[in-house]
C-alpha positions as MATLAB code, in Angstrom:
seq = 'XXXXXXXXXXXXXXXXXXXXXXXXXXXXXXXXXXXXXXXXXXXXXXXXXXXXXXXXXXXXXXXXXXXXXXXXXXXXXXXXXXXXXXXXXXXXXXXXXXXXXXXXXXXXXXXXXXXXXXXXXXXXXXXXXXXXXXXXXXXXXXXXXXXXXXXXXXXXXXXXXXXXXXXXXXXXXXXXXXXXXXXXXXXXXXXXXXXXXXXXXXXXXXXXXXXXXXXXXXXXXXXXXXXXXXXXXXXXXXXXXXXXXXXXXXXXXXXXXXXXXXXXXXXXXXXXXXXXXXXXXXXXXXXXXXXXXXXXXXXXXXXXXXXXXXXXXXXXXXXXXXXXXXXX';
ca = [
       0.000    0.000    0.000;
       3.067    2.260    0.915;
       4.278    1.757   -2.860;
       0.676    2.329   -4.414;
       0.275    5.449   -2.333;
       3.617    6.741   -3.127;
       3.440    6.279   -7.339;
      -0.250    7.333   -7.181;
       0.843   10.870   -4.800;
      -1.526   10.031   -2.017;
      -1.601    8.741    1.381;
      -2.429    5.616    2.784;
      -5.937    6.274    4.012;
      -6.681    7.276    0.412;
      -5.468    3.668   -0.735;
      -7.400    2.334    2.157;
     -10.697    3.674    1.144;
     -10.438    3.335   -3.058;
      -9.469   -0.456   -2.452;
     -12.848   -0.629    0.093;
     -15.392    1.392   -1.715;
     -15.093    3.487    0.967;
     -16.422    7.098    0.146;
     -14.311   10.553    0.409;
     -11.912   10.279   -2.880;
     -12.762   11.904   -5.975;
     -12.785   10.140   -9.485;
      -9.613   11.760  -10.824;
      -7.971   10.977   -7.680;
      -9.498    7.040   -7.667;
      -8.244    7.093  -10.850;
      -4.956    7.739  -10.324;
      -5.140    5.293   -7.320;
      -6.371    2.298   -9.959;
      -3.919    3.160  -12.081;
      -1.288    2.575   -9.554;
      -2.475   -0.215   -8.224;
      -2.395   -2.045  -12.005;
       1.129   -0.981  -12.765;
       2.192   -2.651   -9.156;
       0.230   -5.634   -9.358;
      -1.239   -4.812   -6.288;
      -3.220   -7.089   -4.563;
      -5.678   -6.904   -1.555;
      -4.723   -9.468    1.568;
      -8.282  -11.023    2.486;
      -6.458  -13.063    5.140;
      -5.332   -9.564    6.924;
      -9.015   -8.613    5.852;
     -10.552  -11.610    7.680;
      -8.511  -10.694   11.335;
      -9.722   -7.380   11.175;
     -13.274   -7.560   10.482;
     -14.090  -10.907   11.489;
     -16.047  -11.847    7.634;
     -14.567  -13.690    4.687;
     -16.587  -12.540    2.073;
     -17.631  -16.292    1.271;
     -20.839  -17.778    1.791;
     -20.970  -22.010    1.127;
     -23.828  -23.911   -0.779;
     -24.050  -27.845    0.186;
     -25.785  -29.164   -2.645;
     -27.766  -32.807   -2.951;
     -25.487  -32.818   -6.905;
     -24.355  -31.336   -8.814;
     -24.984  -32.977  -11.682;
     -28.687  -33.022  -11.251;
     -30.037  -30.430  -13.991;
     -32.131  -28.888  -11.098;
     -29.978  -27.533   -9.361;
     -27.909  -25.609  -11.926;
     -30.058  -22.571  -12.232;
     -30.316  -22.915   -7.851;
     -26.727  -22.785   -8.108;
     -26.322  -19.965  -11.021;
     -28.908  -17.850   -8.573;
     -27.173  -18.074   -5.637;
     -23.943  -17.102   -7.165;
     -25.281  -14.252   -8.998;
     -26.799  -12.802   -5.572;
     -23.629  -13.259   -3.833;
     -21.725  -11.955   -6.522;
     -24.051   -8.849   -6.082;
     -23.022   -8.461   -2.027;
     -19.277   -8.573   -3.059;
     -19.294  -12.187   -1.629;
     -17.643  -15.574   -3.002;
     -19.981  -18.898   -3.404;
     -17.894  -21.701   -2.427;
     -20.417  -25.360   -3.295;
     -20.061  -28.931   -2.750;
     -22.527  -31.894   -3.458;
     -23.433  -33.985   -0.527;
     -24.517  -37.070   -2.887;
     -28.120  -37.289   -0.867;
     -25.316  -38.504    2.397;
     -26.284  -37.400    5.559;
     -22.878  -37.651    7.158;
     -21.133  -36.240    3.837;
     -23.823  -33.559    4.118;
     -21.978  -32.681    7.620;
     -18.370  -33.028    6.700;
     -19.385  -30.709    4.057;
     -21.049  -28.627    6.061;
     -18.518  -28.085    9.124;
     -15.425  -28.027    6.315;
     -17.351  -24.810    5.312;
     -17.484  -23.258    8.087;
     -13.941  -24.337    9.335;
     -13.104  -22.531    6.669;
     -15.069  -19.494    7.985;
     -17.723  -18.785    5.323;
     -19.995  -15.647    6.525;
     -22.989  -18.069    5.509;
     -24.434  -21.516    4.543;
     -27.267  -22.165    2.196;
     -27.887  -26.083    2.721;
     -30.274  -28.861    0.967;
     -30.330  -31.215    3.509;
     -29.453  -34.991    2.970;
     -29.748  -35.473    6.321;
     -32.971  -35.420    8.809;
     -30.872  -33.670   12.230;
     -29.145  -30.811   12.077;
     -28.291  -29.779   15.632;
     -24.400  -30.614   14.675;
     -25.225  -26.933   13.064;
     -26.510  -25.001   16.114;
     -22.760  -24.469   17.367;
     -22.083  -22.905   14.482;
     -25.352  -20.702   14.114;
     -24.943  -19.511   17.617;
     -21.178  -18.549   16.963;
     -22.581  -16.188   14.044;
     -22.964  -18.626   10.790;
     -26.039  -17.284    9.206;
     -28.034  -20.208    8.021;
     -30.710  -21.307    5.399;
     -32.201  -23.957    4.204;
     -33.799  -24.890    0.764;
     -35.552  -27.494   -1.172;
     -36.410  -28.792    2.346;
     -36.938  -28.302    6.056;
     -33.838  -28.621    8.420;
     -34.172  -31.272   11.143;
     -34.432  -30.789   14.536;
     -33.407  -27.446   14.626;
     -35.285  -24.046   14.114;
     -33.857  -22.325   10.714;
     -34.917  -20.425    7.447;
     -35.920  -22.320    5.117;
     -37.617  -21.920    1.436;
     -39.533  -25.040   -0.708;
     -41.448  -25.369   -3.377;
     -45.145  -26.104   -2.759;
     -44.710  -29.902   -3.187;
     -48.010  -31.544   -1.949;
     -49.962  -28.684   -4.206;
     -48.144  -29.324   -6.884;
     -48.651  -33.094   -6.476;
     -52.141  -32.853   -5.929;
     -52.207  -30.139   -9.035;
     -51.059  -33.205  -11.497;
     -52.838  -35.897  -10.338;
     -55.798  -33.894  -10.503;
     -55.172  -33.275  -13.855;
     -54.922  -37.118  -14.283;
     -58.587  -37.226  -12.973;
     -59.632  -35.031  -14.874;
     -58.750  -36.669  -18.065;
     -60.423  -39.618  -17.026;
     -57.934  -41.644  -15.454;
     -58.666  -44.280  -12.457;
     -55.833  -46.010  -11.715;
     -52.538  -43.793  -11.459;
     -49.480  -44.789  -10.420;
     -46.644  -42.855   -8.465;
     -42.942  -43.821   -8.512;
     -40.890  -40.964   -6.409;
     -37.510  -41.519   -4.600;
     -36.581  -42.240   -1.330;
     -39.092  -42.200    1.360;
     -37.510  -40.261    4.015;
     -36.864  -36.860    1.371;
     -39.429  -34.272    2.499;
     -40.164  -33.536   -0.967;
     -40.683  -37.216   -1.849;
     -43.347  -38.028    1.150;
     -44.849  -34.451    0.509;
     -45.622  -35.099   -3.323;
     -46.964  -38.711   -1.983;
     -49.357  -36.777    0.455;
     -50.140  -34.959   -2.719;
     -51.207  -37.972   -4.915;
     -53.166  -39.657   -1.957;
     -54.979  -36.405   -1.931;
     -56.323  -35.658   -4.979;
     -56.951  -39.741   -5.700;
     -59.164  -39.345   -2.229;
     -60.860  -36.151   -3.313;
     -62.111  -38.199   -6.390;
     -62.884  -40.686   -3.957;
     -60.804  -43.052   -5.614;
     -59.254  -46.219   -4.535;
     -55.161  -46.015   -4.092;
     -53.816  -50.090   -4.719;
     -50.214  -50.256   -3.225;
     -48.774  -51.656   -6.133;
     -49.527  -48.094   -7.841;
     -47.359  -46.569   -5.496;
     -43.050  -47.766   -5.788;
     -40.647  -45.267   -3.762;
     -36.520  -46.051   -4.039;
     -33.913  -45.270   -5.926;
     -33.882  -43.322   -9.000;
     -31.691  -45.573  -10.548;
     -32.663  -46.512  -14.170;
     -33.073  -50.211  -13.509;
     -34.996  -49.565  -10.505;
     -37.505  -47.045  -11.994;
     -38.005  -49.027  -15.065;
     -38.366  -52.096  -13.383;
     -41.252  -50.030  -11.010;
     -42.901  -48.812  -14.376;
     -42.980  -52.517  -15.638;
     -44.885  -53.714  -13.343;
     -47.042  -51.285  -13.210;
     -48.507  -51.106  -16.623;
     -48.515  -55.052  -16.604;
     -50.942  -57.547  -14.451;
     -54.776  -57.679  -14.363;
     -55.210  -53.963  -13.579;
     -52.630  -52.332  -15.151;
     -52.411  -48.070  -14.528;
     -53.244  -46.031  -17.141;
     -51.491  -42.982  -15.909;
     -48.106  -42.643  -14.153;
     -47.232  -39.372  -12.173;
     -43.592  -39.244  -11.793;
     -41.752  -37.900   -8.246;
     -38.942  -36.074   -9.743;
     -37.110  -35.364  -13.198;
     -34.766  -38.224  -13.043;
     -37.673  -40.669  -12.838;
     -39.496  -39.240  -15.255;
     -36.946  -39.219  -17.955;
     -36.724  -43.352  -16.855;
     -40.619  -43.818  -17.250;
     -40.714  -42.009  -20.693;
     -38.297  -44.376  -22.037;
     -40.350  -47.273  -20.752;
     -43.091  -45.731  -22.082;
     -41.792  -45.553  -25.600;
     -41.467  -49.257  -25.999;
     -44.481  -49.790  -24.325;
     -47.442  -51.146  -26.650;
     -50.341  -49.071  -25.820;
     -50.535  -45.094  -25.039;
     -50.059  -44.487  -21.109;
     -50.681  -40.878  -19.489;
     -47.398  -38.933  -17.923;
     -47.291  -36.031  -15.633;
     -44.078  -35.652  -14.219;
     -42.680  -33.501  -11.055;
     -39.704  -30.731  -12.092;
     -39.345  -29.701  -15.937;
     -36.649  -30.798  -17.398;
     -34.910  -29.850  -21.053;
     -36.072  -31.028  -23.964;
     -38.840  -32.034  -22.292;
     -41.091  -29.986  -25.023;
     -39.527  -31.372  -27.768;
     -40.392  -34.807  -27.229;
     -43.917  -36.426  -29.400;
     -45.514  -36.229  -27.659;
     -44.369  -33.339  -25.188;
     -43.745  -34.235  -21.614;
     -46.611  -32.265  -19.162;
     -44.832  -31.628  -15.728;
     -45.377  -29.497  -12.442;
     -42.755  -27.080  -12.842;
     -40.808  -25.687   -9.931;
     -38.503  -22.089  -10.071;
     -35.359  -23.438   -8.547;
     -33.606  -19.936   -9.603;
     -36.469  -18.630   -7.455;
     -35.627  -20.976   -4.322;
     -31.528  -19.837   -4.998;
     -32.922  -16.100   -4.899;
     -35.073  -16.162   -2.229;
     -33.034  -18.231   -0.189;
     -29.455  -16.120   -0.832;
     -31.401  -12.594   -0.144;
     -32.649  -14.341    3.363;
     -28.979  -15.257    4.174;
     -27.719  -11.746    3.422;
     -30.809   -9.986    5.470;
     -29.317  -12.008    8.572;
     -25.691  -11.173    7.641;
     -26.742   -7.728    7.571;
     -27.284   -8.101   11.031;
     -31.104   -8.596   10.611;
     -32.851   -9.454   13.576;
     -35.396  -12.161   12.092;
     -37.613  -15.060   13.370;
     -36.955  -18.207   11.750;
     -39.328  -18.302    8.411;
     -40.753  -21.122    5.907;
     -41.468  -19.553    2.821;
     -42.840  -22.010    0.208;
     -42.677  -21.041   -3.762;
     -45.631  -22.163   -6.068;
     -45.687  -24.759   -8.978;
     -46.626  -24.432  -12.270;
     -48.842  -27.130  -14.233;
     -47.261  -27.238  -17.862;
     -49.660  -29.509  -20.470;
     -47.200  -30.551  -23.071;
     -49.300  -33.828  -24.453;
     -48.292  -36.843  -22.481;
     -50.780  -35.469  -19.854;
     -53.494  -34.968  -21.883;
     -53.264  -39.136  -23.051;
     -57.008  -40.498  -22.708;
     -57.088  -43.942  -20.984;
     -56.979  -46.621  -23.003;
     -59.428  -48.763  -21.129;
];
């Protein structure tokens, strides 16, 4: 800083503010300053930063994967908002682990990140109260935290649910199926609650073997769909928990010998390209990265908030594979 100040003809304090955005300089002289500063090669310390303000300028996203096309534009959102408050998004993928969820989780904040945004994996999160009460802002997304009172923001998942079965009913289907992923995901047992519902509004029967929760493996999906559509009372519609399983069940339903209804849970690309076009209950996950990122900076702002559940609505897109009469 000595060397910047002394090419650029100013004094330290003048440095001091132009490198923190501080007010007080004029342009010619913050010019002058930048120009210095590029010639030198100057570059801030954030590790001297950190010891005398106490923030890093980093907040940390624990993500269920990355390579799940939902979660991009979540990601992209919560970067951009970051990016906005002069912060750094530092993300990892917790691979729907529980205890990789934590390691994650307390490697963050061992590494002093401001702020967490967190999809759980896990159903307990009191290993995070230490943390919270030492000053780690926290919120959740996608689903509740466990155990523990915190932010969080969804995505109306039982409406939604309800929302495309409905429109199932509608159509004049009577025996639906559901195939979702595992049972102990909030979203997954809240989309359930969501078929049950609207089959019991129509005051329709609900056989078990229309309902298969598990993996979203391939094999196990399409093995789930099989059985389904075969036997004495095969279902004429599917509703599908989640992208994955939906992309599974439409190509079992391509080889499959007579037309069979689809609505799936989350939009996914392409999907209205397809013959015919895939109807889904769209979420906004760049809403839920927004909404969430906002919430994390009102609290690092030194906001003093209650813990709030805010809960994002779905959208019912009718592509064609909805719209499918029954066959029988």
């Amino acid at each position: 800083m000595k060397d910047v100040a002394s090419q650029a003809g100013v004094g330290l304090k003048t440095v001091s503010r132009v490198v923190n955005g501080e007010p007080g300089v004029t342009p010619e002289t913050e010019r002058r300053v930048q120009e210095a500063i590029e010639a030198l090669g100057f570059r801030r310390n954030d590790s001297a930063r950190v010891l005398r303000k106490g923030r890093t300028a980093t907040v940390g996203l624990v993500l269920e994967d990355l390579a799940d096309p939902f979660y991009g534009p979540l990601n992209r959102a919560v970067e951009e908002v970051a990016r906005a408050h002069g912060a750094l998004l530092i993300n990892g993928s917790s691979a729907e682990d529980p205890d990789r969820e934590r390691e994650l989780a307390l490697a963050l904040c061992a590494r002093r990140v401001d702020g967490l945004i967190v999809i759980p994996a896990g159903d307990d999160h009191r290993y995070l109260e230490p943390e919270m009460r030492a000053g780690v802002s926290t919120v959740f997304v996608d689903r509740p935290a466990g155990r523990i009172e915190a932010d969080v923001v969804l995505s109306d998942s039982f409406g939604g649910a309800r929302d495309g079965v409905a429109h199932l009913i509608a159509g004049g289907h009577r025996r639906i199926g559901f195939i979702g992923d595992q049972p102990r995901i909030h979203t997954v047992a809240e989309r359930l609650r969501g078929y049950r519902a609207a089959m019991a509004d129509a005051g329709l029967p609900v056989a078990e073997s229309w309902i298969s929760l598990g993996s979203t493996a391939p094999e196990r999906v399409a093995a789930a769909a099989g059985a389904m559509l075969t036997g004495p009372e095969p279902v004429t519609a599917v509703f599908a928990g989640n992208n994955r399983v939906t992309v599974t069940v439409v190509r079992v339903l391509a080889a499959h010998a007579r037309p069979v209804a689809l609505v799936g849970f989350d939009d996914f690309e392409l999907a209205d390209l397809l013959r015919p076009g895939v109807t889904v209950v769209a979420q906004d996950p760049a809403a839920l990265g927004r909404v969430a990122t906002d919430r994390l900076f009102q609290r690092l702002a030194g906001a003093d908030l209650t813990p709030s559940r805010v809960e994002l609505p779905t959208r019912l897109i009718p592509r064609g594979s909805g719209e499918i009469p029954p066959a029988n």
